[in-house]
C-alpha positions in Angstrom: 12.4 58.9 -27.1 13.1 57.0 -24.1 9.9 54.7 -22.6 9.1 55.9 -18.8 9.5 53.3 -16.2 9.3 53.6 -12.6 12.4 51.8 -11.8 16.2 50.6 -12.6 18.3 48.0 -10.6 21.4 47.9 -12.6 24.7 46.1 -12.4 23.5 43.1 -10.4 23.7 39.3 -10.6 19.8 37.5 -11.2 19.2 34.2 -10.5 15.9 34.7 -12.5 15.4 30.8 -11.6 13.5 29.7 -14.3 15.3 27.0 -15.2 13.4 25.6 -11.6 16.1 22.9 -9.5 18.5 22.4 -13.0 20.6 25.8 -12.7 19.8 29.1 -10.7 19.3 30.6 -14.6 22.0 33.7 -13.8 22.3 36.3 -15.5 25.6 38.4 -14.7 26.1 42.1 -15.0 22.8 42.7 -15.4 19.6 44.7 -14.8 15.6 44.7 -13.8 13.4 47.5 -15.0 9.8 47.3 -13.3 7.2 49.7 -13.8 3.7 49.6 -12.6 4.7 46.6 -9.8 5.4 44.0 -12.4 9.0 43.4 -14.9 9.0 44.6 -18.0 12.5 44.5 -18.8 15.6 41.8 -17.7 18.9 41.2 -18.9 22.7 42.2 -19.8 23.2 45.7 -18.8 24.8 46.6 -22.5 21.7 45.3 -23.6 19.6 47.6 -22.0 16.5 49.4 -23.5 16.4 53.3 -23.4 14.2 54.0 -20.5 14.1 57.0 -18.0 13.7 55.8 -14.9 12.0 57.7 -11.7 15.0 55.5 -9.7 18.1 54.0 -10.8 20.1 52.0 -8.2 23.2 50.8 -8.8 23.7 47.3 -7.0 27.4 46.8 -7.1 26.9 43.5 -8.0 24.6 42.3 -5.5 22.8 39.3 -6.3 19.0 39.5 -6.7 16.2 36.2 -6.5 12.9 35.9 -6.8 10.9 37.0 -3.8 11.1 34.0 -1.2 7.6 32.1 -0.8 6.7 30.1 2.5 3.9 27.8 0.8 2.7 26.2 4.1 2.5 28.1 7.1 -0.1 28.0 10.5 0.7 31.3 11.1 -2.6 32.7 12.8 -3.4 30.8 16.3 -3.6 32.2 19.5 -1.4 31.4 22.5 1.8 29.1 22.3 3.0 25.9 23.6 6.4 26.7 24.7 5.4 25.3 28.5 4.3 21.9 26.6 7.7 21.5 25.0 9.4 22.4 28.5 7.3 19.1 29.9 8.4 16.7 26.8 11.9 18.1 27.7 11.1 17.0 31.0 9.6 13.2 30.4 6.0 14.0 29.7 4.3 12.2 26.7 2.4 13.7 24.4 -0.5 11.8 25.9 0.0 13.1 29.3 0.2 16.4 28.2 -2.8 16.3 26.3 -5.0 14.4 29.2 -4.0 17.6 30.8 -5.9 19.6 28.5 -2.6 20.5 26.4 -1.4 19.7 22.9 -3.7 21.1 19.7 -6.5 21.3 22.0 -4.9 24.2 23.7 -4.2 25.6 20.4 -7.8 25.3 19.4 -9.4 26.9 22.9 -6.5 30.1 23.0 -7.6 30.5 18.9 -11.5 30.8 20.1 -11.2 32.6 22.9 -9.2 35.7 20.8 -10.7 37.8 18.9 -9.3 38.9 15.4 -7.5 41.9 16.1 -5.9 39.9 18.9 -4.8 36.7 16.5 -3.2 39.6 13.8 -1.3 41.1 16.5 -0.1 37.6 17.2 0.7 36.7 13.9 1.9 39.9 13.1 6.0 39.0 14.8 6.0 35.8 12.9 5.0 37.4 9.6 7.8 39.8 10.3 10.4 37.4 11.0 9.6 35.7 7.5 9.7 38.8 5.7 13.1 39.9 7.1 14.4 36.9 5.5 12.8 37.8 2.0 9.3 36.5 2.1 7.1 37.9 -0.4 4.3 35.8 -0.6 3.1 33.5 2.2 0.1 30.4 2.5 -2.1 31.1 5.6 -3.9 27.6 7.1 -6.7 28.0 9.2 -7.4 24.3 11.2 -7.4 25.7 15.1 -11.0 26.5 14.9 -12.6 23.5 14.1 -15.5 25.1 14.3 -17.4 27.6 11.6 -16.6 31.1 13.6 -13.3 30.9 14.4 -12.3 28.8 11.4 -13.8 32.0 9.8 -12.3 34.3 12.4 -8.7 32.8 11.9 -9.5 33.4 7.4 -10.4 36.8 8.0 -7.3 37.3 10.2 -4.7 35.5 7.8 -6.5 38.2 4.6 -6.1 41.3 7.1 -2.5 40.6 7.0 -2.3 41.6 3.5 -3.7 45.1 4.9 -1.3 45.5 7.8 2.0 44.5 5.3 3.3 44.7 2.1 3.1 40.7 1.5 1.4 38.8 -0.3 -1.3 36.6 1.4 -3.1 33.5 0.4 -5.5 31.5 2.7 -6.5 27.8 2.9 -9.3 26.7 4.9 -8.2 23.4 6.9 -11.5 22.5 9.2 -10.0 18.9 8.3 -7.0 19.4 10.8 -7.9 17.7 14.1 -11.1 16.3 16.2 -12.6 19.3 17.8 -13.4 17.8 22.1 -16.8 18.3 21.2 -17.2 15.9 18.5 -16.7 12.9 21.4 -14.4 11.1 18.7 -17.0 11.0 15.6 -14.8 11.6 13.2 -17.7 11.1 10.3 -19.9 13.2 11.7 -17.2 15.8 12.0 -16.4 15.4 8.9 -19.9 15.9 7.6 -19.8 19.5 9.4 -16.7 20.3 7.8 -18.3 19.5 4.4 -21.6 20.6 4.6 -21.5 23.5 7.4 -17.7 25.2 7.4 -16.3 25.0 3.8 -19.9 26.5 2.6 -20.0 29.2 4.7 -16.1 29.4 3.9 -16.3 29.7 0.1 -19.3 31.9 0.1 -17.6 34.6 2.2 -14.6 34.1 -0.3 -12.2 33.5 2.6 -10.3 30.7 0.8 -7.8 30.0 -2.3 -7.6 26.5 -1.1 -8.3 23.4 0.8 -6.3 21.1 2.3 -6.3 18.0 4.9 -4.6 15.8 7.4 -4.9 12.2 6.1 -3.2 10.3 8.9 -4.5 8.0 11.7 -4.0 10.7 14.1 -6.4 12.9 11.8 -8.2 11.8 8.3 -8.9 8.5 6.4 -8.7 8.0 3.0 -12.0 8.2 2.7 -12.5 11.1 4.9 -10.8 13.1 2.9 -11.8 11.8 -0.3 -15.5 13.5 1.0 -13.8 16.7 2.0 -12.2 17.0 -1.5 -15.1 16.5 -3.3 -17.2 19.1 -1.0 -13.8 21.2 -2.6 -14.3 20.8 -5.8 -18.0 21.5 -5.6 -17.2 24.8 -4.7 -14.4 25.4 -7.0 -11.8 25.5 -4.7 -8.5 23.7 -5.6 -6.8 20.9 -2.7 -3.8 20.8 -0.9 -2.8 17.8 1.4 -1.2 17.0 4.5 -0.1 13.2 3.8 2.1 10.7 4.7 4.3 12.5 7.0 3.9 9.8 9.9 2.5 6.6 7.7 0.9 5.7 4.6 -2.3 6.2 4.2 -1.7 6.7 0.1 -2.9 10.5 0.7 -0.5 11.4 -2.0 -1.8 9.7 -4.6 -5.2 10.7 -3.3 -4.4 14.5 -3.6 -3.3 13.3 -7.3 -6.4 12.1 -8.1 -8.2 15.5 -7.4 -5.4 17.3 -9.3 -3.9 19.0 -6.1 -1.7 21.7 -5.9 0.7 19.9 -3.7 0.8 16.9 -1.3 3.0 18.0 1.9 5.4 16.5 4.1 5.4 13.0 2.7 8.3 11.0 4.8 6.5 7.9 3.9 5.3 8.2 0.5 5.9 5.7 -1.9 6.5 5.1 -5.5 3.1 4.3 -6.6 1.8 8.3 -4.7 5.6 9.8 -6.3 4.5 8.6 -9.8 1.1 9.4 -9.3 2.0 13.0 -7.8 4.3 13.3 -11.3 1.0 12.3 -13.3 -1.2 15.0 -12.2 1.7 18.0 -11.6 1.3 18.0 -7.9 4.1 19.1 -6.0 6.0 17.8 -3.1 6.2 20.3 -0.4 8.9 19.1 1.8 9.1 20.6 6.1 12.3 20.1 7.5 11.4 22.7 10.7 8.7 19.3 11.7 10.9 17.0 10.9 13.8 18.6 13.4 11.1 19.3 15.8 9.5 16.2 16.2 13.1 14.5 15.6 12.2 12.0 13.0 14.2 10.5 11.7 12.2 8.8 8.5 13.5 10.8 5.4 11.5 12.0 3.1 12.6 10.2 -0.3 14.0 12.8 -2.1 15.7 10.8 -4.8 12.6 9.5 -5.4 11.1 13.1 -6.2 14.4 13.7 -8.6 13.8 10.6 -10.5 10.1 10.9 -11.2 10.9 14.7 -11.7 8.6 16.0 -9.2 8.9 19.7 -8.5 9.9 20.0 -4.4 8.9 23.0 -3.1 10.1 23.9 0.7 8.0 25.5 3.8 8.4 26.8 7.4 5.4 24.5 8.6 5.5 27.8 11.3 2.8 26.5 14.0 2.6 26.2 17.7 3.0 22.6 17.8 5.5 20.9 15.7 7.1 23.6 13.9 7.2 27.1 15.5 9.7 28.3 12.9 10.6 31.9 12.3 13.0 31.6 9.8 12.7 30.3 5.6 16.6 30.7 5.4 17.1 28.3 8.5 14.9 26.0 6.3 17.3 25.5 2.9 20.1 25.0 5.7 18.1 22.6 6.9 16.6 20.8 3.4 20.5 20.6 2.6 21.8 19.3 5.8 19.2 17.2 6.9 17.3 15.7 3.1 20.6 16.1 1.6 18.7 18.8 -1.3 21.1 20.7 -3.0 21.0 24.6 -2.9 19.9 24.9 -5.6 17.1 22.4 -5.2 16.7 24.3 -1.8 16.3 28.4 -3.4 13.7 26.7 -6.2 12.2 25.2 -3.5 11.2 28.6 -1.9 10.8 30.3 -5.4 9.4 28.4 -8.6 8.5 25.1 -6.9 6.6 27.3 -4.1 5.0 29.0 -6.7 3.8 26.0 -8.3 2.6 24.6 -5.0 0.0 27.8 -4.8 -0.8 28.2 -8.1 1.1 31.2 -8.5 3.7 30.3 -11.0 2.0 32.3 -13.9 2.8 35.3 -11.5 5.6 35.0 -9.1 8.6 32.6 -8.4 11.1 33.6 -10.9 11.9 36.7 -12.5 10.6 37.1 -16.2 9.1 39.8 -18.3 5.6 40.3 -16.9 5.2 39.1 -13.8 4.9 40.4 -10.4 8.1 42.3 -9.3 8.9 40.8 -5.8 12.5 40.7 -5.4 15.1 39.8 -2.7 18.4 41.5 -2.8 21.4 40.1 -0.9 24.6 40.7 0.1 26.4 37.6 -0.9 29.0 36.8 -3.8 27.0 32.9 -4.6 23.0 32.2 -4.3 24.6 28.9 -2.6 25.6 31.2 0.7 21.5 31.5 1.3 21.3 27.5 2.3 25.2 27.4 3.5 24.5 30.1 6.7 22.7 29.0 10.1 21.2 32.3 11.7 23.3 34.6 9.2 20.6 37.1 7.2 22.7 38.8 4.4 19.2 40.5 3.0 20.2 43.9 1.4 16.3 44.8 0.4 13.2 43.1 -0.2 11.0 44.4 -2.9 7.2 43.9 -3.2 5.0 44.4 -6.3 7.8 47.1 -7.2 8.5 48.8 -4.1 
């Protein structure tokens, strides 16, 4: 008697990816069966179990990966800085503009001054850019609060995504981002409110899978952080890092110490936070939207990464200020052209190395019996064409939890 499934892709090509950046893992002329949202079947159409299916779809050969993830986004602020950029374009410095009441502190007054309804409807275009590109899953940063309401309000807005799309959504609180004006340059006693006021009320409303950092001199110290990880790990939370994208401070090998899930950016990490980062199973989460944006031009070391084998994972970095990305695809076109990644390196980046980088790789990134089934289904005869187009979206259909 046959077994009951909800669904059937057949006749497809899987790159089930879990061979991570070594091979895509393909499987040719073959087939998923989900039931129930997760995978229960994979493998070589001939070899196929007996199942009735509610569905059957023929692909014609399509190719099928894991569900793209976009582990670092900003994706909930309100206003834009599109006039700011104008004046750089222009001849203004960064310090002029932010005399002038610009730069993150306009971020930070536009995000307190809107309510949540009015930062979801503002996220809600960039979410759906992301997902028309294959995004599944996506990481949610607060940081343009900087105070305990709105870093709150901007929490509560990222986990009402969820509600408003079929997407995957997980939050990290990042009160650590920037120097509020109010805090009259006291860093330590900012950071004391971050510790002891925000990421209290934060993990007690249960508003956070994570928390991360900017350890930088125009952020964090070292030991700045250190205090905000520890306040972390007091409350259970696991760490993520923002380090070493414009010095080093040795962040990475701070976020090691504390176990982190990743350590991101990292353009001027060295051996001593790559080895440490390999130690502890962090991963590197590399941004090439910043790094184009901001036009640096201080690579991050990826052969470093390769020889110490640590897992790179790729992002968006979408945010108003250094980043305002729409686009993951535009991304592994930009990890290959730019940090010379391959494209393989590049789709593992936004599959099984993103995974990794949220703690998710028990449940999504590659396609195996069991987990989740979020899928992306495209129109191309080689996984390779996803990091070889600029602007060109060849998704077929994206698939979430099954459906």
């Amino acid at each position: 008697m046959s077994q009951k499934v909800d669904k059937i892709w057949r006749n497809a090509r899987i790159a089930t990816m879990c061979e991570g950046a070594s091979d895509y893992a393909a499987l040719e002329g073959a087939s998923i069966v989900a039931d129930k949202g997760r995978i229960v079947w994979l493998g070589k159409d001939a070899d196929a179990p007996d199942y009735s299916a509610a569905q059957t779809v023929d692909l014609e050969g399509r190719w099928i990966t894991p569900g793209l993830i976009d582990c670092h986004t900003h994706l909930v602020y309100g206003g834009n800085r599109a006039v700011e950029f104008e004046q750089r374009l222009q001849g203004a410095t960064y310090e002029e503009i932010s005399r002038a009441g610009g730069g993150i502190v306009s971020t930070v007054r536009a995000t307190r001054e809107a309510g949540t309804d009015a930062l979801i409807a503002q996220a809600l275009p960039r979410l759906d850019s992301l997902m028309a590109d294959g995004v599944t899953t996506i990481e949610i940063k607060s940081g343009y609060g900087l105070n305990t309401q709105t870093e709150m309000k901007m929490l509560e807005a990222a986990r009402a995504l969820a509600d408003q799309r079929d997407v995957r959504v997980r939050t990290t609180f990042l009160g650590a981002h920037a120097l509020p004006p109010e805090a009259e340059g006291d860093t330590d006693a900012y950071i004391t409110s971050v510790c002891q006021e925000q990421l209290p009320a934060v993990a007690a409303a249960g508003l956070a899978d994570a928390v991360d950092a900017f350890c930088e001199g125009i952020g964090f110290s070292n030991v700045q952080t250190r205090r905000v990880f520890e306040a972390a790990e007091a409350h259970g939370l696991p760490v993520k890092l923002h380090a070493e994208q414009l010095s080093n401070l040795h962040g990475a090998a701070l976020a090691a110490e504390f176990s982190a899930l990743s350590a991101d950016h990292l353009e001027y990490v060295d051996v001593a936070g790559v080895q440490a980062m390999q130690k502890s199973g962090t991963v590197a989460v590399l941004l090439p939207g910043a790094f184009y944006f901001l036009r640096d031009d201080h690579l991050p070391p990826v052969d470093l990464f390769r020889q110490h084998e640590v897992a790179m994972a790729l992002a968006s970095d979408s945010n108003p200020g250094s980043s305002p990305m729409g686009s993951l695809l535009l991304v592994l076109n930009m990890a290959c052209t730019l940090f010379r990644m391959t494209p393989v390196e590049a789709l593992a980046g936004v599959t099984c190395n993103a995974a990794k980088a949220l703690g998710l790789e028990n449940d999504i990134g590659t396609l195996e019996v069991g987990k989740a089934c979020d899928l992306a289904i495209w129109d191309i005869e080689h996984p390779a064409e996803l990091s070889y187009a600029i602007g060109l979206n060849r998704l077929h259909t994206r698939v979430w939890n099954g459906a």
